[in-house]
C-alpha positions in Angstrom: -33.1 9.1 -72.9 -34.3 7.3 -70.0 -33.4 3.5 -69.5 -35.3 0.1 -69.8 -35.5 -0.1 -66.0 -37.2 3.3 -65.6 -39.0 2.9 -68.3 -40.2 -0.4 -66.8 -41.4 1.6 -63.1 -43.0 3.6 -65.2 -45.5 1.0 -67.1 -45.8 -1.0 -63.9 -46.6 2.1 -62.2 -49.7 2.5 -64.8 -48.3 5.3 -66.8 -51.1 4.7 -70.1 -49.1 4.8 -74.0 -51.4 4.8 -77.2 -48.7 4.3 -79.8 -48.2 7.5 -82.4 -45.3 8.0 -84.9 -42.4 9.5 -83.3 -42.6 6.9 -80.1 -39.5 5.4 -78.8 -39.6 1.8 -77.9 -37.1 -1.1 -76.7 -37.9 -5.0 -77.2 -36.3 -5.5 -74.1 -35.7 -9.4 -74.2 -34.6 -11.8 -77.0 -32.4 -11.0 -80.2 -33.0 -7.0 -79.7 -32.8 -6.3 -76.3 -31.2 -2.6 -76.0 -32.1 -1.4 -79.4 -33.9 1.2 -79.9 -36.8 1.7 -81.9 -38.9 4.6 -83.1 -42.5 4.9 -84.1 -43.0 6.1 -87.8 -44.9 6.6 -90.9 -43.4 5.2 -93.9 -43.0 8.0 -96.5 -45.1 7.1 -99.7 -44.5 9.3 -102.8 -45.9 9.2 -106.3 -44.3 9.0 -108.7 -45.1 9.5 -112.5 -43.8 6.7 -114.5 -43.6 6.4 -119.2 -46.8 6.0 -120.3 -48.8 8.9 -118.1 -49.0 6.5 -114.9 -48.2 7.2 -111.9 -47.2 5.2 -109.3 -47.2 5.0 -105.2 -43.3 4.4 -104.0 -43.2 3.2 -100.7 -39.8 4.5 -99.4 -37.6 2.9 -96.8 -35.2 0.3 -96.6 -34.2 -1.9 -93.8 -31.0 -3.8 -92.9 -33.4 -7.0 -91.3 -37.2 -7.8 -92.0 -39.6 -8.1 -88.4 -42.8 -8.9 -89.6 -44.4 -7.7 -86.1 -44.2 -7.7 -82.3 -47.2 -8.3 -79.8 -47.5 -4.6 -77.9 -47.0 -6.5 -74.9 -43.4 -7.3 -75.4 -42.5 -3.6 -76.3 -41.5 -1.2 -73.9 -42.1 2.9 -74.4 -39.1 5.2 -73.7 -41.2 8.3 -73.2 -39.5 11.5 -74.5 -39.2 14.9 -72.0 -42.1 16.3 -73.6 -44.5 13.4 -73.8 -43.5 13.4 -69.7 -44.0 16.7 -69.1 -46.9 16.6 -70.7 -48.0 13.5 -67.7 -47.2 16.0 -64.9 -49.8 19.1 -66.2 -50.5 21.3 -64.1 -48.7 19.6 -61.0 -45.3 20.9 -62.8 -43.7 24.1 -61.2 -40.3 23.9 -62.9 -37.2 22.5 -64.4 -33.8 23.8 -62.5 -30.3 22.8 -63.0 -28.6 21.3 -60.5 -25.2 20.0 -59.7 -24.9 16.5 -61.6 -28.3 17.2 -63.2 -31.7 18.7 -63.5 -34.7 18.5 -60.8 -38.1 19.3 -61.4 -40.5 20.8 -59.0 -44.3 19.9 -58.5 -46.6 21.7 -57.2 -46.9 19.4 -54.0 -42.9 21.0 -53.0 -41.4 17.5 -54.2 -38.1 17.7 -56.1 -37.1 15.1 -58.7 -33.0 14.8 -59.4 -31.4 13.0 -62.1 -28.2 13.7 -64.7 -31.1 14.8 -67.1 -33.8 16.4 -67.4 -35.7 13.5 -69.2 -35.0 11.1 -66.3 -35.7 13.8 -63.3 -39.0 14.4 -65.1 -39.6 10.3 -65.1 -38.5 10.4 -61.5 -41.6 13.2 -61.1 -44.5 11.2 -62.9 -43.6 8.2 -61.3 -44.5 10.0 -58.2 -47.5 11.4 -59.3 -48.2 7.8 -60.2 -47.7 6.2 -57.0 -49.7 9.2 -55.2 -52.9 8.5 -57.8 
């Protein structure tokens, strides 16, 4: 998983996020700094109940209530698909390397880091800063 500080390179470098279930997200300051969040739908089942009604269960539990946090004080930690996805056609290839993974673009630029989630960061922030 990448860190808060790429993460951070990445938004600043303009790197757009439209929230959908299955996101990762960090509150980086106040009470929750490092946790880690994820985007997702709460699972609602029906259920038939005496008397021929049914009703809607809304399933879930939680150790502490958050009524809500303003998008601005969220930070996306992009998964390896949803940057891979960022690079399109500018992406040759994933390689293994020693300590890590690099990806290729198509402009010959290599991108190292200990993963492959974090080299491909290291890629889109490049595209980023050459858009």
């Amino acid at each position: 998983m990448i860190d808060a500080d790429l993460a951070t390179r990445l938004r600043t470098a303009g790197l757009p996020w439209r929230p959908a279930s299955g996101d990762r997200f960090t509150i980086p300051t106040g009470d929750f700094a490092g946790e880690v969040f994820v985007v997702a739908e709460m699972t609602i089942e029906v259920q038939d109940v005496p008397g021929g009604n049914s009703v809607f269960k809304f399933n879930g539990t939680t150790e502490w209530a958050l009524d809500s946090v303003d998008a601005r004080r969220v930070l996306w930690l992009p998964r390896e698909d949803q940057l891979r996805d960022q690079l399109g056609e500018a992406f040759v290839g994933l390689g293994a390397v020693s300590g890590g993974f690099a990806v290729t673009l198509s402009d010959g630029s290599r991108h190292l880091d200990i993963d492959a989630e974090r080299a491909y960061a290291r890629a889109v922030l490049h595209l980023l800063a050459a858009s």
